[in-house]
N, C-alpha and C positions, 0 to 999 in steps of 0.2 A: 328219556329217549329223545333225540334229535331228530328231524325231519324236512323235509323241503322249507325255504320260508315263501312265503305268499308274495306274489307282485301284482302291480298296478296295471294301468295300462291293456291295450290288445298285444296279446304275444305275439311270437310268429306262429305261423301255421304249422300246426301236429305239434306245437311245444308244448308241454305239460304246465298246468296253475297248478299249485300243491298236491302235483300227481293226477288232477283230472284235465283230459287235453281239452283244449280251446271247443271244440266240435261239442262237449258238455257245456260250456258256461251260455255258448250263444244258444245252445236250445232251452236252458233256459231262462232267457231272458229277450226271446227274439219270434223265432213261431210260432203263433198264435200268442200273439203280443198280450192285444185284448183281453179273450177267453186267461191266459195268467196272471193278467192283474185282477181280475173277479176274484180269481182262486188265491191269491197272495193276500186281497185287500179282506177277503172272510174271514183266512187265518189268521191276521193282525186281528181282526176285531175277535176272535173267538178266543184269541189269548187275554184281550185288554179286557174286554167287560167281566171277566173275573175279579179282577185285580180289580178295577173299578169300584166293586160291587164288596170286595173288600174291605178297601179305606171307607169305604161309607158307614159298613158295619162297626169297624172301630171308632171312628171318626164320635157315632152314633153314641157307642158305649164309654166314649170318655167322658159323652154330655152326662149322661145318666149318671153316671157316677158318682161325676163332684156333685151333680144335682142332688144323689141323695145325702153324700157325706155335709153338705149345706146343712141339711139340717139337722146337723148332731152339734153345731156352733162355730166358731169363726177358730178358736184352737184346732179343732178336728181339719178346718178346710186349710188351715196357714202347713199344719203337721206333711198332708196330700201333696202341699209344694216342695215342702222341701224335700221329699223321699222322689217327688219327681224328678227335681233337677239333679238328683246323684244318677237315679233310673232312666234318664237321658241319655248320659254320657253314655252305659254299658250298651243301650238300644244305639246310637249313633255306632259307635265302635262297631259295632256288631251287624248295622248297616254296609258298614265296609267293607267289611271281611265276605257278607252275602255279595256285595258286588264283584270280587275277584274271585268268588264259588262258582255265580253262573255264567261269568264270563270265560275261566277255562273248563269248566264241565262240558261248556254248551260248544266250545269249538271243538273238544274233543270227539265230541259224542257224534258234532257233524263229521269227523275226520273217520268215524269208525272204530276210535279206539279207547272202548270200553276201559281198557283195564287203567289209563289214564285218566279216564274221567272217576273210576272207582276210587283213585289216588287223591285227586281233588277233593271229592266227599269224604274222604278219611281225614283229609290236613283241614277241610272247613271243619268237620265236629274239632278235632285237636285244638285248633284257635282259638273259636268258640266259645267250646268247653273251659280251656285254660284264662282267658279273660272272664268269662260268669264265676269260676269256679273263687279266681284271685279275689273278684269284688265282693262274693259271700262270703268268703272267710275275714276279711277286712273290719265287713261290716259287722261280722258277728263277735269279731274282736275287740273292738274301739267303736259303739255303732253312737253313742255320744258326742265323740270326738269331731266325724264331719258336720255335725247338725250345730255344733258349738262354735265351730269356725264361720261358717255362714250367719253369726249373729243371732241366731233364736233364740226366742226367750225360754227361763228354766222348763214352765209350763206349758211351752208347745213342746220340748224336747221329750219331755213323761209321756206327753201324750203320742207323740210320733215312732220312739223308738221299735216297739213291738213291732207298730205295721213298717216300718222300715225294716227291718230284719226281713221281716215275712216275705217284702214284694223285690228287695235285693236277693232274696234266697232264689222268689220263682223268677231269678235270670238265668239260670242252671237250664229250667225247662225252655227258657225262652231260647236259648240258644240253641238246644236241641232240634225247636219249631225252627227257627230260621233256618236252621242247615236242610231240615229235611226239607221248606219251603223253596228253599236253592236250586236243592235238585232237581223236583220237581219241573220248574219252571223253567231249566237250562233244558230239559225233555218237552218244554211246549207243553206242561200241563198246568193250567193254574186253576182249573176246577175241584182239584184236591184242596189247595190252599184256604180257596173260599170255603170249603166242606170244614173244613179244619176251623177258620174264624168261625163262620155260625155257629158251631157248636160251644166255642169258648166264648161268644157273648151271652148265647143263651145260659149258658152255665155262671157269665158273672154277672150278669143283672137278677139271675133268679135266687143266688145265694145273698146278694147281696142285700135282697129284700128280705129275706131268711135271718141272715146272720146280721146286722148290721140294726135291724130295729126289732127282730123277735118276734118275727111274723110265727103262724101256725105251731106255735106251740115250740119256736126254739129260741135257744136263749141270746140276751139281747147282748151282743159284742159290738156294737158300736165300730170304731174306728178298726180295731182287732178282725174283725166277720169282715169287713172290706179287705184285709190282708190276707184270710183267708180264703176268700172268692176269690181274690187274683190265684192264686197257688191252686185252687181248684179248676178255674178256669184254663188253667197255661199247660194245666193236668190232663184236662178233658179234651185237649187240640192235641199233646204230645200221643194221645190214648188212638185218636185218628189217624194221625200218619205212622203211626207203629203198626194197626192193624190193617193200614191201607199196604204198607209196605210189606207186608209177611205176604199177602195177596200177590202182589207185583211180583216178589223174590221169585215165584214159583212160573215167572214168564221165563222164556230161552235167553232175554237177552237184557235181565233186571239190573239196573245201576243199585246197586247194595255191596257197599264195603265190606269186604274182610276182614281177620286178623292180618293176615297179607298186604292189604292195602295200608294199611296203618302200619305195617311197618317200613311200606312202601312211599307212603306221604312226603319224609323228609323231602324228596327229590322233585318236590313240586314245590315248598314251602317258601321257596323263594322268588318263582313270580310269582307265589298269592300274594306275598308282604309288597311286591314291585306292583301288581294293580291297589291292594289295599290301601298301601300310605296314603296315596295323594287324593285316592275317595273321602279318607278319614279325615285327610287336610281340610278339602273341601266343606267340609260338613264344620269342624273348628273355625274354618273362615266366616261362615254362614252364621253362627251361633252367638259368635264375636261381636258381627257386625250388629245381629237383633239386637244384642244386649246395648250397643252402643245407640244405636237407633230409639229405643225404648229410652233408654238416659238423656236424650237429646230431649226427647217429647218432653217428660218428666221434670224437667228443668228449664223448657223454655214454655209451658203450656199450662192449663188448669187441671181440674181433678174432671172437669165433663168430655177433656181431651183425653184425656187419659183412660178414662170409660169407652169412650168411642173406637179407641184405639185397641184394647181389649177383645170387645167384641170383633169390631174387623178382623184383629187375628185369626176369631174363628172362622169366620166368612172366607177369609183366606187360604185356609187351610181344606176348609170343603171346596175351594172353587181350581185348586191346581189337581186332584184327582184323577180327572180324564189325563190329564198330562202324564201322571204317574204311569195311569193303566196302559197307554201306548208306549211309552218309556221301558215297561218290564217286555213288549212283547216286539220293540226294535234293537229290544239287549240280545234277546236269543235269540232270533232271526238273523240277526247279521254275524252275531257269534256262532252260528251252526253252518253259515253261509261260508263262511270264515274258513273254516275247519273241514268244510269238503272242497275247498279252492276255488268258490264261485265268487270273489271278490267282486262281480257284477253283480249279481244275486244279492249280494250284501247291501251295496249301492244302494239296488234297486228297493229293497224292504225296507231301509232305512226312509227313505222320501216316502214313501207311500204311507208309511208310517205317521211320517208329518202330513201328508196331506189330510187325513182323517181325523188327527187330533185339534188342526187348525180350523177342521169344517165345525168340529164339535163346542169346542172351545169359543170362536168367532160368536158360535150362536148362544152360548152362555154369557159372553160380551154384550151382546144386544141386549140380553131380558135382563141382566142387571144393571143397565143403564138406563131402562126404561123402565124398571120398577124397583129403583135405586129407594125412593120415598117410602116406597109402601114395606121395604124389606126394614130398613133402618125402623121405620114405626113398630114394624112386629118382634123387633128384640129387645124395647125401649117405650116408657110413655115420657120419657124428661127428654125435655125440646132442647134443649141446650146440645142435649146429646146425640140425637136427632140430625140438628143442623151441622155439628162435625161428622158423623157419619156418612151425611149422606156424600159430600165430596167424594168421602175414601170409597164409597161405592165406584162414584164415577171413575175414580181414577184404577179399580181394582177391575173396570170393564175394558176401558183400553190396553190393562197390560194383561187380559187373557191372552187373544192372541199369539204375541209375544213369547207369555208363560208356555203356552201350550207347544210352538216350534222349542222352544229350546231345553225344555224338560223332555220332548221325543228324543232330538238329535243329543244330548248327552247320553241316553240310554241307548244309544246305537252305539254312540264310541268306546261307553264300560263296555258295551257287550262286543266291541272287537279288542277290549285289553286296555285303550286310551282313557285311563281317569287323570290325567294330568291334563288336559285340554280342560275339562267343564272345571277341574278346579283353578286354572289359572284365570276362566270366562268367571266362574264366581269370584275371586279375587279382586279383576279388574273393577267387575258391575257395581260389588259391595265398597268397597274400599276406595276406588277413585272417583265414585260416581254419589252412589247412594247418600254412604254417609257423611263426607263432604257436604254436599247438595244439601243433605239436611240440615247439618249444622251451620250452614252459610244463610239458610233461610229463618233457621227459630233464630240465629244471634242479628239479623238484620231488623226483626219485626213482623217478620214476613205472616199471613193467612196459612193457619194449617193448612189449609189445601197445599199450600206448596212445597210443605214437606210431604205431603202424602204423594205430591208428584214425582220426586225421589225414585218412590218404588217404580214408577213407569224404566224410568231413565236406566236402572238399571237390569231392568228384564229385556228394553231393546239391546244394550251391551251383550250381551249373554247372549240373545237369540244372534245377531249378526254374529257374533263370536264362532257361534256352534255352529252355524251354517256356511262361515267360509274353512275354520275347521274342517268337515264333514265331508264340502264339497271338494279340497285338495287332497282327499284320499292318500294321505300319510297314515292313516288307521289300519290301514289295508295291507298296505306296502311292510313299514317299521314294527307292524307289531307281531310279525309272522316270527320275530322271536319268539315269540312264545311259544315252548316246541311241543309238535304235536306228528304223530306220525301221517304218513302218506294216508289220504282215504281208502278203506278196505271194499273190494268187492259188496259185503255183506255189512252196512253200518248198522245193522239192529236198529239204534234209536233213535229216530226223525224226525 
């Protein structure tokens, strides 16, 4: 269905934005100025710290993991790699496809028009589904054949194949969780989602102490009881949002697909694939450049750089979080903004959005630079390791900041449809900047620290990127293709 497209700018007086007249967008974004940005800047935060709170939970449980598969032997933990880096690509994939889910759910549903956003959630399971579905039967075909081409050896391959099957199979549920987490979230709900994670790590850390070493009396599966804790785990999350959702169905105005929607889907299928690709891009660009980045280190460094580098990965990976959690809740705000014509509204939640993740961010910038020594000590007693470490702290406190504008303002532009902006800003950051810069530095002689400054250089790229992006509101304007009907009197979902 076709509909008004969105414009920029002040209209003229009594014109209609996507069917709502000007006399709505300035109220709201103009009387009681104040008193709305309180109420804007709660709801960013009441969306974020779920999310937040989230990645930490995973973050948490992938420590535990490999911590405990550690010690079943260095075969068991080499096997965990390589079923990761296939279980990547279907997770990345599958990230894209959620970013073009909540981006046109979330403008529909501001626009009022349920039965579109029903279409949405019908063509996200269909994707989904049909990518997990292709990679477990692949796997379960030839599951040898990927593990052989990556170079493993006969006796990691014995050992890995089972739990590869097992943790490519729970992509099925995994995709399932993400659509449902989709929609959710495209509705401003992300305390379902966190309800969802808690229960699926509590379910894979406890099985895993179960099955994996034969605790209380069951039997000891080793690497196998890890493949099966995942599968229970992705169980026990798909168990929440099915009974969370049977709950919801029975409200007057429940985003739950049809038979009808699904056969309705087709007719959306092509802007999901039009925001998906260049999400997916994105993420290809990103992956790319790691792997080149790490080959750089690897070949111009020692083996205590390469520890140090390790570790900071993880550090890294906990410290962009808050950026996440603002980023999912300036997706749907501008995309629900979007979608009832308030293209100011949008604006407006998008900046606000940065400004809280920069206050929060700046101040995790501060304490890891100031207790850069004492962090690198508590992951580490070898000093060699230590003193590469600590640099990459410093350098991973200047480019909070940074991280933190430009992981909002990308999650503003998915959520108004634009994922070709943040992948062409990752493009430029990684590729003309980063890895370069790196490699200019380990072939010169140069102080690790100066590759590690790299990563600065290219989170300033990206945050300027995103921000003059952002601020010339072509998001707003160009993406109102994406059709959505006129806002209804009655929009049900808020």
């Amino acid at each position: 269905m076709s509909g008004p497209r969105l414009t920029t700018g002040k209209p003229d007086a009594g014109q209609p934005v996507g069917g709502v007249g000007e006399a709505a967008v300035e109220a709201a974004v103009r009387p009681g100025r104040g008193e709305d940005l309180g109420l804007l800047d709660r709801e960013i935060l009441r969306m974020a710290w779920p999310v937040i709170a989230s990645l930490l939970l995973v973050n948490a449980m992938e420590l535990l993991d490999i911590a405990m598969v550690g010690r079943l032997g260095r075969d068991s933990v080499a096997a965990v790699g390589y079923a990761a880096q296939f279980m990547h690509v279907v997770v990345t994939s599958l990230q894209a496809i959620s970013i073009a889910a909540v981006a046109l759910m979330a403008r529909a549903i501001g626009a009022g028009d349920l039965s579109r956003a029903r279409a949405a959630y019908a063509a996200t399971l269909c994707f989904a589904l049909g990518l997990s579905g292709l990679s477990a039967v692949g796997v379960s075909l030839a599951p040898r054949l990927p593990l052989e081409v990556l170079g493993a050896e006969a006796n990691v391959i014995d050992v890995c194949v089972p739990y590869f099957q097992l943790v490519i199979g729970s992509g099925i549920l995994v995709a399932l969780n993400s659509s449902f987490e989709s929609a959710q979230r495209a509705q401003k709900n992300t305390r379902v989602p966190l309800l969802a994670v808690s229960v699926m790590v509590l379910v894979k850390v406890g099985l895993n102490c179960l099955l994996v070493f034969g605790m209380a009396g069951f039997p000891r599966l080793e690497l196998v009881g890890a493949g099966i804790a995942t599968v229970a785990a992705h169980s026990a999350a798909f168990l929440v949002y099915l009974t969370l959702g049977r709950l919801a169905g029975r409200a007057e105005h429940a985003l739950r697909p049809s038979f009808r929607d699904l056969r309705q889907q087709s007719k959306i299928s092509l802007d999901m694939l039009r925001v998906a690709l260049p999400a997916l891009g994105e993420r290809l660009v990103m992956n790319l450049a790691l792997l080149s980045y790490f080959s750089i280190l690897s070949h111009g460094y020692g083996g205590a750089d390469i520890a140090a580098y390790a570790i900071g990965v993880r550090l890294l990976a906990f410290s962009w979080i808050p950026g996440l959690g603002f980023s999912v809740a300036a997706a749907t705000l501008v995309g629900q903004a979007l979608g009832a014509g308030q293209p100011e509204r949008a604006r407006l939640a998008g900046w606000r959005s940065v400004r809280l993740a920069l206050g929060i961010m700046a101040l995790l910038g501060v304490a890891c630079a100031f207790f850069r020594s004492a962090l690198a000590s508590g992951f580490t007693a070898d000093q060699a390791i230590i003193e590469d470490l600590t640099p990459f702290l410093l350098t991973l406190a200047i480019a909070q900041p940074f991280m933190g504008v430009h992981f909002t303002l990308s999650g503003a532009l998915r959520g108004a449809g634009d994922t070709v902006t943040p992948f062409l800003a990752a493009s430029v950051g990684n590729w003309c900047l980063r890895v370069p810069l790196a490699w200019w530095f380990a072939s010169s002689g140069a102080g690790l620290v100066w590759v590690w400054a790299a990563l600065v250089g290219d989170h300033v790229v990206r945050c300027v990127w995103s921000a003059i992006a952002f601020r010339g509101g072509r998001w707003a304007k160009n993406l109102g293709e994406l059709r959505v009907s006129a806002p209804q009197p009655s929009a049900g979902l808020r």
